[in-house]
C-alpha positions, 0 to 999 in steps of 0.5 A: 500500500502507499503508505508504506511507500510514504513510510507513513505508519498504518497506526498511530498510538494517540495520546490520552488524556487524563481529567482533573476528575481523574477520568482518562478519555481515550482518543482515535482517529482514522484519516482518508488521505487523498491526491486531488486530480487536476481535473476534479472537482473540490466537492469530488475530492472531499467526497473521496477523502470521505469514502476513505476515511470510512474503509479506514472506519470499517478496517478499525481504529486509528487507521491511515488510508490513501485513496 
């Protein structure tokens, strides 16, 4: 996958947070990485980013995909 050509790691360990109340919140992320095409439209491009953010969804937590 590109991401391995990128050296880019498939998953990112986030930090977590720790409350004054003592409570830790546990924070995730996925990310939809895209190339925009010449000529493609902006609302296209963010449709696509969206679409591979959700494969990183379905693939689990803290996911990296480039589409």
């Amino acid at each position: 996958m590109l991401y391995r050509e990128l050296n880019v790691p498939q998953h990112h360990t986030l930090r977590h947070r720790k409350l004054k109340s003592g409570e830790v919140i546990h924070t995730t992320a996925n990310t939809g990485i895209i190339l925009v095409e010449s000529n493609e439209s902006m609302q296209t491009a963010i449709a696509r980013a969206d679409q591979a953010m959700y494969q990183g969804k379905q693939q689990g937590r803290n996911q990296v995909v480039f589409a």
